[in-house]
PDB file as gemmi writes it, atoms N, CA and C in Angstrom:
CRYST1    1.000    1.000    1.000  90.00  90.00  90.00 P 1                      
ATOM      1  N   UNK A   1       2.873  33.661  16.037  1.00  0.00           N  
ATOM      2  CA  UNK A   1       2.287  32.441  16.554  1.00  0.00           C  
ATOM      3  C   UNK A   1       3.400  31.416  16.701  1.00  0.00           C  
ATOM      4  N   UNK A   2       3.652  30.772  17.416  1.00  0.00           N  
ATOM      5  CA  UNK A   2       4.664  30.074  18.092  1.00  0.00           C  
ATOM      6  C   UNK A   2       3.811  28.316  17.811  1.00  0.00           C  
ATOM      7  N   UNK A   3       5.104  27.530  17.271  1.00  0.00           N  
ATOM      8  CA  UNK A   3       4.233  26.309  17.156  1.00  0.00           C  
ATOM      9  C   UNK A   3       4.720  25.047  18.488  1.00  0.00           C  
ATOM     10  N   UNK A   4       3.734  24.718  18.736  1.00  0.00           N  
ATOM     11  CA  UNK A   4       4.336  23.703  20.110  1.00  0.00           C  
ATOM     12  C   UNK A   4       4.748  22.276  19.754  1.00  0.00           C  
ATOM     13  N   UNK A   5       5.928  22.219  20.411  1.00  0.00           N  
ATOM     14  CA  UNK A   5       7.026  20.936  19.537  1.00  0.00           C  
ATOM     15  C   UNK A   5       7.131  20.324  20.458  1.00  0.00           C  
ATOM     16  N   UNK A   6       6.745  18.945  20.185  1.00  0.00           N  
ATOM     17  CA  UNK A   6       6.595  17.924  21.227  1.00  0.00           C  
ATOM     18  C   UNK A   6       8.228  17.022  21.457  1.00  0.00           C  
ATOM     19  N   UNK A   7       8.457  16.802  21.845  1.00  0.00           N  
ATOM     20  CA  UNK A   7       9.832  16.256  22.245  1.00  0.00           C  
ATOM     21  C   UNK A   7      10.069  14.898  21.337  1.00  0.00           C  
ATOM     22  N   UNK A   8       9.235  14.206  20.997  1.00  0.00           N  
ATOM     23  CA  UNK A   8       9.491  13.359  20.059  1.00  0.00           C  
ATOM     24  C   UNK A   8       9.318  13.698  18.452  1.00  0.00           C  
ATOM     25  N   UNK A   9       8.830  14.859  18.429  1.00  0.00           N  
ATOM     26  CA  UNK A   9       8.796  15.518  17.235  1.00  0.00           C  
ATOM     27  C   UNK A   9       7.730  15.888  17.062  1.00  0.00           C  
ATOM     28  N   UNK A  10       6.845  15.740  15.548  1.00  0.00           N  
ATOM     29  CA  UNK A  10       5.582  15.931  15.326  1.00  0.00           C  
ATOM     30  C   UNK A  10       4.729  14.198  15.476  1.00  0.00           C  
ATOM     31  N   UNK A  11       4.002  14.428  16.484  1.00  0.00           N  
ATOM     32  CA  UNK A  11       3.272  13.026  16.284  1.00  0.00           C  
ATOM     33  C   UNK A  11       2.614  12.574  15.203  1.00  0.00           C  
ATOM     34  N   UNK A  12       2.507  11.418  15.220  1.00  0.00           N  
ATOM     35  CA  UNK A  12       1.963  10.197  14.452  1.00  0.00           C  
ATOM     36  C   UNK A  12       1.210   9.224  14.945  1.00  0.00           C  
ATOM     37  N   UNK A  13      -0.357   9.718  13.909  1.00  0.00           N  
ATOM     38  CA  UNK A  13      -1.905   9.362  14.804  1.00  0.00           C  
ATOM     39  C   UNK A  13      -2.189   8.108  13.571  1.00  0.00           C  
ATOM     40  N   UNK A  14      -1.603   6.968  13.408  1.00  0.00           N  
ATOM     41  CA  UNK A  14      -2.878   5.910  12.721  1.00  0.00           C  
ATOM     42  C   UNK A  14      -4.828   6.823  12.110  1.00  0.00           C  
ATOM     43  N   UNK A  15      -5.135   6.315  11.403  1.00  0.00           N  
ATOM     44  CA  UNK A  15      -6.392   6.350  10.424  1.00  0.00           C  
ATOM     45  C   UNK A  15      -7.268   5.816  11.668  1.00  0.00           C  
ATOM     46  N   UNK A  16      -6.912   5.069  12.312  1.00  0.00           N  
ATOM     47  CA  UNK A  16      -7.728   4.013  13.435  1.00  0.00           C  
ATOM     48  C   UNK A  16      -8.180   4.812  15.010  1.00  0.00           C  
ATOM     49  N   UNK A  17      -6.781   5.934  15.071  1.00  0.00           N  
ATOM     50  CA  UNK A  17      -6.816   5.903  16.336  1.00  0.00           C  
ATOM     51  C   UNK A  17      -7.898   7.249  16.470  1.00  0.00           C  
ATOM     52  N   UNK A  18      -7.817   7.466  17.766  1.00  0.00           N  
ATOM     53  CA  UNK A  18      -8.687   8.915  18.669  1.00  0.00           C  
ATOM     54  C   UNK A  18      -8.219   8.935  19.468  1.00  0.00           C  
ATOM     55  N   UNK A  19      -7.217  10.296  19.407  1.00  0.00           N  
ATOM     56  CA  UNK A  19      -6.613  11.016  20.280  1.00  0.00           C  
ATOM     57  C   UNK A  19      -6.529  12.058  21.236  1.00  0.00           C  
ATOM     58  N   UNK A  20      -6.558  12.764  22.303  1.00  0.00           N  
ATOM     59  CA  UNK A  20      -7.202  13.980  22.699  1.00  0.00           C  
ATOM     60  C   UNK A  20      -5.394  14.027  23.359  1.00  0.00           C  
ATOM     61  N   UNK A  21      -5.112  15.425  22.830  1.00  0.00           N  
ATOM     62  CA  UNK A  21      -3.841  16.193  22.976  1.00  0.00           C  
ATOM     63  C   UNK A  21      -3.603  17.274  23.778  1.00  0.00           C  
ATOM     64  N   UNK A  22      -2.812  17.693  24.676  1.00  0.00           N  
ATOM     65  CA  UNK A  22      -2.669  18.708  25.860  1.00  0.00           C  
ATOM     66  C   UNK A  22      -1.601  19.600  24.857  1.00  0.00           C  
ATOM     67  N   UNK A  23      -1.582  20.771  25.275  1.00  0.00           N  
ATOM     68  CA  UNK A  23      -1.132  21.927  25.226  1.00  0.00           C  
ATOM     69  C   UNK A  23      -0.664  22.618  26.787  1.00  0.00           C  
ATOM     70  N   UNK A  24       0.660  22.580  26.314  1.00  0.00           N  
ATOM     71  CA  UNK A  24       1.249  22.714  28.026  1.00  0.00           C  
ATOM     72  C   UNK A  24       1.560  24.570  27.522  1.00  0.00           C  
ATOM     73  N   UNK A  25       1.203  25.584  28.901  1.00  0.00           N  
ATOM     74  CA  UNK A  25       0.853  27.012  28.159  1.00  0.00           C  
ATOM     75  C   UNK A  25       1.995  27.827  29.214  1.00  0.00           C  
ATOM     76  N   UNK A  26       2.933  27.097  29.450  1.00  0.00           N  
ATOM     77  CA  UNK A  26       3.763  28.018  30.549  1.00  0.00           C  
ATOM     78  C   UNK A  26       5.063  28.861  29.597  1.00  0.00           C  
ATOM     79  N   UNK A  27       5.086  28.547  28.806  1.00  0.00           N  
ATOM     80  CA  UNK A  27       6.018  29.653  27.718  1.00  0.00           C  
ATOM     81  C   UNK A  27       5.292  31.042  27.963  1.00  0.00           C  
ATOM     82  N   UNK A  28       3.805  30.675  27.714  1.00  0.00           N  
ATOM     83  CA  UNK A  28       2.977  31.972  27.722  1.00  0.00           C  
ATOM     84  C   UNK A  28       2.749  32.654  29.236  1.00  0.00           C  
ATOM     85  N   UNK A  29       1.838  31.503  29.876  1.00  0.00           N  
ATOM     86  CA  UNK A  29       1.153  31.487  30.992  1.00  0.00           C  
ATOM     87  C   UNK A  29       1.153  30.521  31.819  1.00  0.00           C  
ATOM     88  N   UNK A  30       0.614  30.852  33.000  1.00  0.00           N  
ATOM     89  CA  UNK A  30       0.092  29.741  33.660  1.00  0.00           C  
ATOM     90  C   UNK A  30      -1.280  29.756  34.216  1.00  0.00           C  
ATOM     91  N   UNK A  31      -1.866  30.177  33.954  1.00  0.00           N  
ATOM     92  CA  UNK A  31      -3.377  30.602  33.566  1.00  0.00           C  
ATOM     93  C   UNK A  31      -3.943  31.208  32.442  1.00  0.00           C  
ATOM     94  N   UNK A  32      -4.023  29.945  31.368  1.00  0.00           N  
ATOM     95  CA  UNK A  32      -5.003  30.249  30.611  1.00  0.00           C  
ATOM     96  C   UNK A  32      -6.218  30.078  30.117  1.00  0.00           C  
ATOM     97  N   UNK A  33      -6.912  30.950  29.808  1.00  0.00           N  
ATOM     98  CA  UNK A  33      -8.725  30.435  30.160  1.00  0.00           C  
ATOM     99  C   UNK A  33      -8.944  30.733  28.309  1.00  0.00           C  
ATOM    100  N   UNK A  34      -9.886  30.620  28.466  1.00  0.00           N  
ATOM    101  CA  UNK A  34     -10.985  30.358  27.418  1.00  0.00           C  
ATOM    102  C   UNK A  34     -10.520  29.801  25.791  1.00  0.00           C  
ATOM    103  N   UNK A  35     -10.263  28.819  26.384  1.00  0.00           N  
ATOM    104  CA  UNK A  35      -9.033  28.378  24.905  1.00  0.00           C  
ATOM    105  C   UNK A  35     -10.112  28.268  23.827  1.00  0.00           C  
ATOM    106  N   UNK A  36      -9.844  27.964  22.655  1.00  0.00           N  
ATOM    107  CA  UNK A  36     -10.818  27.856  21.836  1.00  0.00           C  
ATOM    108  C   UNK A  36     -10.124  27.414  20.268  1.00  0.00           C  
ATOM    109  N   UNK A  37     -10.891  26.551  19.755  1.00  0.00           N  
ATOM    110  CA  UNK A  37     -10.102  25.808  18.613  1.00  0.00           C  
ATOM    111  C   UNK A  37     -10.336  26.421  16.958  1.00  0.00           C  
ATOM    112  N   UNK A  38      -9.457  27.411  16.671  1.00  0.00           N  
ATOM    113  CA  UNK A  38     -10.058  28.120  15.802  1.00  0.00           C  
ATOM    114  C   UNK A  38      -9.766  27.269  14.244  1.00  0.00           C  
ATOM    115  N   UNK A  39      -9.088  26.692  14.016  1.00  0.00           N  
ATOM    116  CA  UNK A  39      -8.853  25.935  13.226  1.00  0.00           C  
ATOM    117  C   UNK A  39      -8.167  24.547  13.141  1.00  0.00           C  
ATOM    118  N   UNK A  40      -8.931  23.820  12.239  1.00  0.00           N  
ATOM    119  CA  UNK A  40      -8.022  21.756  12.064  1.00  0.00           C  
ATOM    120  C   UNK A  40      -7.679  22.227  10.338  1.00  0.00           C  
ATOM    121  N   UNK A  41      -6.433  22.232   9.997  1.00  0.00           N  
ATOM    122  CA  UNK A  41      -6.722  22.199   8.134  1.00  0.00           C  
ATOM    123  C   UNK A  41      -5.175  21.172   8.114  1.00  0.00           C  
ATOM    124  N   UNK A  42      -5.953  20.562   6.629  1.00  0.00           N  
ATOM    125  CA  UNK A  42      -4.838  19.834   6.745  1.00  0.00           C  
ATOM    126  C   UNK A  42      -3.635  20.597   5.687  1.00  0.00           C  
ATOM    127  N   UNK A  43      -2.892  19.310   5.513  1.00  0.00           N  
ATOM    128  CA  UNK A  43      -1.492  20.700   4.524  1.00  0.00           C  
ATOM    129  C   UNK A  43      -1.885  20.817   3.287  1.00  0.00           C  
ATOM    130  N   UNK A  44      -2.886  20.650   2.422  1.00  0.00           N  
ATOM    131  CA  UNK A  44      -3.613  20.843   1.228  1.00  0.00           C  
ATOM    132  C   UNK A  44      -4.149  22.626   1.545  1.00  0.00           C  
ATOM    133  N   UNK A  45      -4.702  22.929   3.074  1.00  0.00           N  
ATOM    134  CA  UNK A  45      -5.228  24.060   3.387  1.00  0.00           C  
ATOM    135  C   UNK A  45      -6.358  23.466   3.309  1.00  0.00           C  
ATOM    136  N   UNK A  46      -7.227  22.591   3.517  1.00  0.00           N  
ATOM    137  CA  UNK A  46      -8.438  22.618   3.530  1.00  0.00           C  
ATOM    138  C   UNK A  46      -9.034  22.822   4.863  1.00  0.00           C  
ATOM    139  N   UNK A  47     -10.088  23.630   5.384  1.00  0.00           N  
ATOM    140  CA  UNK A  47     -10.723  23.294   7.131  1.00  0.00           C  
ATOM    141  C   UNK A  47     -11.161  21.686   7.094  1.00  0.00           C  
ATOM    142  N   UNK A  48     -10.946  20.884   8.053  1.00  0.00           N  
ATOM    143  CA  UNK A  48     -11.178  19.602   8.069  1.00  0.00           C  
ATOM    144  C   UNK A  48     -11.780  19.432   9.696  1.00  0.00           C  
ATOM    145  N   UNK A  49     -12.153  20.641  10.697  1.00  0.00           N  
ATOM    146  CA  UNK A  49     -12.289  20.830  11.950  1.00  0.00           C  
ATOM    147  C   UNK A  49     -13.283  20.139  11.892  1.00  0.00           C  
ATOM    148  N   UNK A  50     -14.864  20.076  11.550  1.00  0.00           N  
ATOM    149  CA  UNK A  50     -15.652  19.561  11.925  1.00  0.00           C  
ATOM    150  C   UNK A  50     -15.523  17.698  11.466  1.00  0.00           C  
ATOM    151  N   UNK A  51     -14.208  17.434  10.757  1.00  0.00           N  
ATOM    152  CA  UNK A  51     -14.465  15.958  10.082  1.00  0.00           C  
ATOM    153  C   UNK A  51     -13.334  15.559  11.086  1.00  0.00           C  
ATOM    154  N   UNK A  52     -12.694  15.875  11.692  1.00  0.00           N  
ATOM    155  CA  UNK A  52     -11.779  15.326  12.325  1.00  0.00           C  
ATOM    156  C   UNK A  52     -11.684  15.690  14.164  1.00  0.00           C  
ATOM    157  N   UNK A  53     -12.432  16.870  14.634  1.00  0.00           N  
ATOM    158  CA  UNK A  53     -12.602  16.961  15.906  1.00  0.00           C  
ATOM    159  C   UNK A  53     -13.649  17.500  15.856  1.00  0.00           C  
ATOM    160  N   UNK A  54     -14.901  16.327  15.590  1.00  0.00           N  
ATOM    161  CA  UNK A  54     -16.598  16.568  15.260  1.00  0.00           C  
ATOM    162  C   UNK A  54     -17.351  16.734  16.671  1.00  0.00           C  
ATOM    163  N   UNK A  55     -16.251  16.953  17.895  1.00  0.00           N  
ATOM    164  CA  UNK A  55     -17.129  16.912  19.090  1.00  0.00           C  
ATOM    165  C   UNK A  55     -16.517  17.530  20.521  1.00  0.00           C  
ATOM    166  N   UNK A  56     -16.718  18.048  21.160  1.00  0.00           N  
ATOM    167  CA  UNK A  56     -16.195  18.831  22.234  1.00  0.00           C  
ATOM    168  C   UNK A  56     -15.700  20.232  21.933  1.00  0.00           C  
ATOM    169  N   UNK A  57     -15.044  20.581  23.060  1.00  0.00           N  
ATOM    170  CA  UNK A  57     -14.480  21.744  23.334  1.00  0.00           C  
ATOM    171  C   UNK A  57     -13.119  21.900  24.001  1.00  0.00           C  
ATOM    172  N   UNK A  58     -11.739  22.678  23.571  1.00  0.00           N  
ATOM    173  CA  UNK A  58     -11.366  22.425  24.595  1.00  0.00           C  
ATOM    174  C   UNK A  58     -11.122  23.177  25.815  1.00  0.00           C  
ATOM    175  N   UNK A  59     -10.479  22.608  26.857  1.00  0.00           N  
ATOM    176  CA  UNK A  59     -10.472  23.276  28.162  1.00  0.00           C  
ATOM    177  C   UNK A  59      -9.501  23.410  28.722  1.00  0.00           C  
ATOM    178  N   UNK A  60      -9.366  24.510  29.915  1.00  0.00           N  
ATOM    179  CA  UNK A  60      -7.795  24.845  30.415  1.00  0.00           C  
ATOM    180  C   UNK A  60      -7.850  24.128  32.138  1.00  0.00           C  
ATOM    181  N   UNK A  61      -6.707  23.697  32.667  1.00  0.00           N  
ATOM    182  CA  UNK A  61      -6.815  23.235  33.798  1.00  0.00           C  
ATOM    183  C   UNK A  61      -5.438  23.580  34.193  1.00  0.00           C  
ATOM    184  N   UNK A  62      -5.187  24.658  35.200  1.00  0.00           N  
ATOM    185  CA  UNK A  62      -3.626  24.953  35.562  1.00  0.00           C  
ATOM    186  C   UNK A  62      -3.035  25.722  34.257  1.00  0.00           C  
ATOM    187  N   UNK A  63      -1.628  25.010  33.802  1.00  0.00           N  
ATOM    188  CA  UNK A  63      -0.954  25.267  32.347  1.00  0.00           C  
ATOM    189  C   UNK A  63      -1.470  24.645  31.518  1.00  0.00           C  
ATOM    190  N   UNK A  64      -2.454  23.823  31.500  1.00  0.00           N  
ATOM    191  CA  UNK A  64      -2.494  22.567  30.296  1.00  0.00           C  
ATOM    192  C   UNK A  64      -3.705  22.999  29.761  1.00  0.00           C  
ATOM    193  N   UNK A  65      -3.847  23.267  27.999  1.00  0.00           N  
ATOM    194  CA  UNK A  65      -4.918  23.353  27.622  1.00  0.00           C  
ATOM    195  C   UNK A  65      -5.474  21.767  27.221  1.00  0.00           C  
ATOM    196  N   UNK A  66      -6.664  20.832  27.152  1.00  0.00           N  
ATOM    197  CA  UNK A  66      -6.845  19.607  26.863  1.00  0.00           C  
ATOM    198  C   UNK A  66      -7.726  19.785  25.689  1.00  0.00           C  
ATOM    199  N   UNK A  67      -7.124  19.230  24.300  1.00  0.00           N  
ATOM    200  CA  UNK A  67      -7.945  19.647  23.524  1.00  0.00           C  
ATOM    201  C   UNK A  67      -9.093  18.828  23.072  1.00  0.00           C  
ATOM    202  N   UNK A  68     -10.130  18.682  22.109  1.00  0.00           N  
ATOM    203  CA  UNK A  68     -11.134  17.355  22.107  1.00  0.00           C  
ATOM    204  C   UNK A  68     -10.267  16.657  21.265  1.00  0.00           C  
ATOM    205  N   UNK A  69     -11.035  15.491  20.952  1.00  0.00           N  
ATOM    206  CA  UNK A  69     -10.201  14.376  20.533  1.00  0.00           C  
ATOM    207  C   UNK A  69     -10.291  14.340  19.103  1.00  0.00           C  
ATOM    208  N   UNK A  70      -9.150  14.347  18.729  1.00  0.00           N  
ATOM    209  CA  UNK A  70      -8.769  14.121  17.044  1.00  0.00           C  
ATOM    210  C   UNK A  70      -8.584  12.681  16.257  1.00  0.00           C  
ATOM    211  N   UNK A  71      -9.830  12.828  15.277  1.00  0.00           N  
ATOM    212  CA  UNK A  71      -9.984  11.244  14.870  1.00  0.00           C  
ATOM    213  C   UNK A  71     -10.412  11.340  13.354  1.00  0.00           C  
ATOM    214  N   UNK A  72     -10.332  10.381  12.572  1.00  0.00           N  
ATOM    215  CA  UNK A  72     -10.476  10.247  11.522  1.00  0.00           C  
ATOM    216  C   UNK A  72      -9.723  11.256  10.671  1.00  0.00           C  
ATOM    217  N   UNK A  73      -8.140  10.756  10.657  1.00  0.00           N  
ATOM    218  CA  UNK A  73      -7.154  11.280  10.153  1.00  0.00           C  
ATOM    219  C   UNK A  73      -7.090  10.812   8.673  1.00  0.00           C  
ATOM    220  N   UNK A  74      -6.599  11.255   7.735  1.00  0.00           N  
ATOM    221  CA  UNK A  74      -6.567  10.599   6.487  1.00  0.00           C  
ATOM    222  C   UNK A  74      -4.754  10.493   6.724  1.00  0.00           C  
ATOM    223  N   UNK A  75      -4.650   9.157   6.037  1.00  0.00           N  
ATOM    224  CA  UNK A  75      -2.731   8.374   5.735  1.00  0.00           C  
ATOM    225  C   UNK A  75      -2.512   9.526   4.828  1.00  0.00           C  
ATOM    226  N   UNK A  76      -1.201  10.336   5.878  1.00  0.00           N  
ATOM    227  CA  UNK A  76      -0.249  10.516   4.311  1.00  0.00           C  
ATOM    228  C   UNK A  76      -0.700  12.067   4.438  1.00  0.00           C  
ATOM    229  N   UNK A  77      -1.187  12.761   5.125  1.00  0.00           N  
ATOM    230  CA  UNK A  77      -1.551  13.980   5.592  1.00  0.00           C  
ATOM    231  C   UNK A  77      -1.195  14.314   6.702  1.00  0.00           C  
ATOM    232  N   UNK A  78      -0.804  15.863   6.948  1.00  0.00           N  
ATOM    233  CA  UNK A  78      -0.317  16.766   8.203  1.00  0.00           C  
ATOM    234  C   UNK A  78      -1.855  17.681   8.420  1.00  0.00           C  
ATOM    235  N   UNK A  79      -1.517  17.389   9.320  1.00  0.00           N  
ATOM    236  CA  UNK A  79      -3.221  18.497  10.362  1.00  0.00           C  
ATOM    237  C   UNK A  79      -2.396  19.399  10.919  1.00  0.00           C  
ATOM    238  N   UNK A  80      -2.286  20.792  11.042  1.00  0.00           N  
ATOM    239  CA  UNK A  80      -2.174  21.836  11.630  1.00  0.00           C  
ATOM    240  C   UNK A  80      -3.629  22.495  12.477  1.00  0.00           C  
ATOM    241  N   UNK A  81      -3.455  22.314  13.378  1.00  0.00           N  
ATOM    242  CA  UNK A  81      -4.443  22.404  14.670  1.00  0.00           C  
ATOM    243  C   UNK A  81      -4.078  23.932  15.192  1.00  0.00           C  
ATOM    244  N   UNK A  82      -4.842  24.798  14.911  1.00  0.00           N  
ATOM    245  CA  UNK A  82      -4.718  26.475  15.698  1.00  0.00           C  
ATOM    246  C   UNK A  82      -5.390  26.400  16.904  1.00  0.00           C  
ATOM    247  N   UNK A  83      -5.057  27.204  17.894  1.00  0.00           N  
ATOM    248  CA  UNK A  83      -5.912  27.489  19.232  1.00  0.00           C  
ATOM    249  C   UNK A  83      -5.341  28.232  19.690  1.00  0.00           C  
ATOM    250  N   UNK A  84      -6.204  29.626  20.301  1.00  0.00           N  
ATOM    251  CA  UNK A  84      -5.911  30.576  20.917  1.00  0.00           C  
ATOM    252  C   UNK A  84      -6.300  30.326  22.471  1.00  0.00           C  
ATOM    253  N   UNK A  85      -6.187  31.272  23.380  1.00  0.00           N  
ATOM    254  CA  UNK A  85      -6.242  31.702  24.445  1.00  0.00           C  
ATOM    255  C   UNK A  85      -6.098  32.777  25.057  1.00  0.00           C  
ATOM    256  N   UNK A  86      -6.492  33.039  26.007  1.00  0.00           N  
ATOM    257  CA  UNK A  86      -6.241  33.956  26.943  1.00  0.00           C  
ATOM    258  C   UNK A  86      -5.576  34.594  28.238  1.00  0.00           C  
ATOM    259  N   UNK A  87      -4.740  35.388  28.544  1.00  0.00           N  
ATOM    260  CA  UNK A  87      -4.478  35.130  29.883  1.00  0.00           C  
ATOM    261  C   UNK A  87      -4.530  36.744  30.356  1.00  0.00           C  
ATOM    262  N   UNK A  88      -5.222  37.256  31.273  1.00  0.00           N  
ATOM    263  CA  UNK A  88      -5.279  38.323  31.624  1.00  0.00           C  
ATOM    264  C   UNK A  88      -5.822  39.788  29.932  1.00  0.00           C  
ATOM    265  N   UNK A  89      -5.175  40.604  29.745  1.00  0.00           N  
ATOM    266  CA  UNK A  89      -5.462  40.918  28.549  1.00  0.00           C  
ATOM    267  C   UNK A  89      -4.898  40.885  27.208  1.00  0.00           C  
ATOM    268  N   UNK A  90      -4.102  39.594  27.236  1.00  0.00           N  
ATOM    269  CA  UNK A  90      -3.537  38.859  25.911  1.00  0.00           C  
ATOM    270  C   UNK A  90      -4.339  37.857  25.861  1.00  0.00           C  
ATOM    271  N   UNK A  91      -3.721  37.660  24.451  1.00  0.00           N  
ATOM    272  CA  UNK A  91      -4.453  36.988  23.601  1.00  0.00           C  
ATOM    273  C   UNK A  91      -3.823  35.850  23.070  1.00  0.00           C  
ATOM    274  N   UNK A  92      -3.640  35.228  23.140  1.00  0.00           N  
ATOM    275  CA  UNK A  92      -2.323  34.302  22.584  1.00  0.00           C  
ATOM    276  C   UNK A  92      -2.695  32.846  21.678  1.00  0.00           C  
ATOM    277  N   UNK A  93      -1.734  32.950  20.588  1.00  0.00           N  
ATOM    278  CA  UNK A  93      -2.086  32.143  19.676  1.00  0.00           C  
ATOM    279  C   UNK A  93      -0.752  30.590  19.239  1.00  0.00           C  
ATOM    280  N   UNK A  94      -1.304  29.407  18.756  1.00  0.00           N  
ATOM    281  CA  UNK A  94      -0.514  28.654  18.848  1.00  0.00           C  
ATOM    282  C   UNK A  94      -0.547  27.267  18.413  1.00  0.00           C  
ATOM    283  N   UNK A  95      -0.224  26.307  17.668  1.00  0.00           N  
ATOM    284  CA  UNK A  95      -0.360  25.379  16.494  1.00  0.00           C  
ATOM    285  C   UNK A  95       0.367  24.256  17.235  1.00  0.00           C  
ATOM    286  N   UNK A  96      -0.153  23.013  16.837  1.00  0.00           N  
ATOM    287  CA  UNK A  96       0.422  21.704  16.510  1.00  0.00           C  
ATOM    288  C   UNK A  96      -0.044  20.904  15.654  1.00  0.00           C  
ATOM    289  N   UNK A  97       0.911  20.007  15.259  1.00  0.00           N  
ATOM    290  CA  UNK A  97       1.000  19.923  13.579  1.00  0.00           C  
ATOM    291  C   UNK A  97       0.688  18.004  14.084  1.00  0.00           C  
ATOM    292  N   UNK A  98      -0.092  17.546  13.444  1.00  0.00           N  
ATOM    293  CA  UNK A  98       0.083  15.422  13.349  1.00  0.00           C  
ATOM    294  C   UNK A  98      -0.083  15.628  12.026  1.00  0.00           C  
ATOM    295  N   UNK A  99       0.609  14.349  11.902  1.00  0.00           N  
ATOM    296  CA  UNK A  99       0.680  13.486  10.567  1.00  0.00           C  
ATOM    297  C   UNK A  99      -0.143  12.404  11.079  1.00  0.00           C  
ATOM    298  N   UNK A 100      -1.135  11.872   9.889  1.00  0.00           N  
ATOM    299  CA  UNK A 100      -2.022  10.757   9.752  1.00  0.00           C  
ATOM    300  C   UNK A 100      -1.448   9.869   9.156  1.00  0.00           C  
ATOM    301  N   UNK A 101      -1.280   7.966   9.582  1.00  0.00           N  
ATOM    302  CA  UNK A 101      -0.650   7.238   8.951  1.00  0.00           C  
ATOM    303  C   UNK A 101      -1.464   5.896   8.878  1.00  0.00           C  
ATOM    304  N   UNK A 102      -0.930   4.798   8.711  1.00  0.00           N  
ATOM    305  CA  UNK A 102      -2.129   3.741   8.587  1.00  0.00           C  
ATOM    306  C   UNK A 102      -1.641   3.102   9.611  1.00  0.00           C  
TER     307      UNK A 102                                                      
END                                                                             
């Protein structure tokens, strides 16, 4: 599983904010369908998916997967975000990591 590294590093989401994050999939693909969010845990290991992205789905458009929006971060914690996909008959898997701050 390959983790996706954003050019400014690992972002940094405020307690306040709601964010919805793209996943650019051309390392892999450029068609990938049926993305799906298999895990939110934070670095304790706890699942925190339904307390922190309590709504949507996400979706693929071109290379970009768009994921739902990530909110109610706790300060002082890393979220590791899993999501797979698909492209033809792979399967492909792949992480990004926020830190929650005040």
């Amino acid at each position: 599983m390959q983790e996706v590294i954003y050019a400014t590093g690992v972002p940094v989401q405020s307690t306040l904010e709601k964010v919805i994050y793209t996943i650019n999939t051309t390392a892999w693909t450029t068609t990938p369908s049926t993305p799906i969010i298999d895990s939110v845990k934070d670095d304790l290991g706890t699942t925190v998916t339904s307390t922190v992205m309590p709504a949507g789905s996400p979706s693929a458009s071109g290379a970009i997967i768009t994921l739902p929006r990530l909110e109610a971060l706790t300060a002082g914690r890393i979220y590791t975000i899993t999501v797979t996909f698909v492209s033809g008959s792979n399967t492909f898997a792949t992480f990004i990591r926020v830190m929650g701050t005040t």
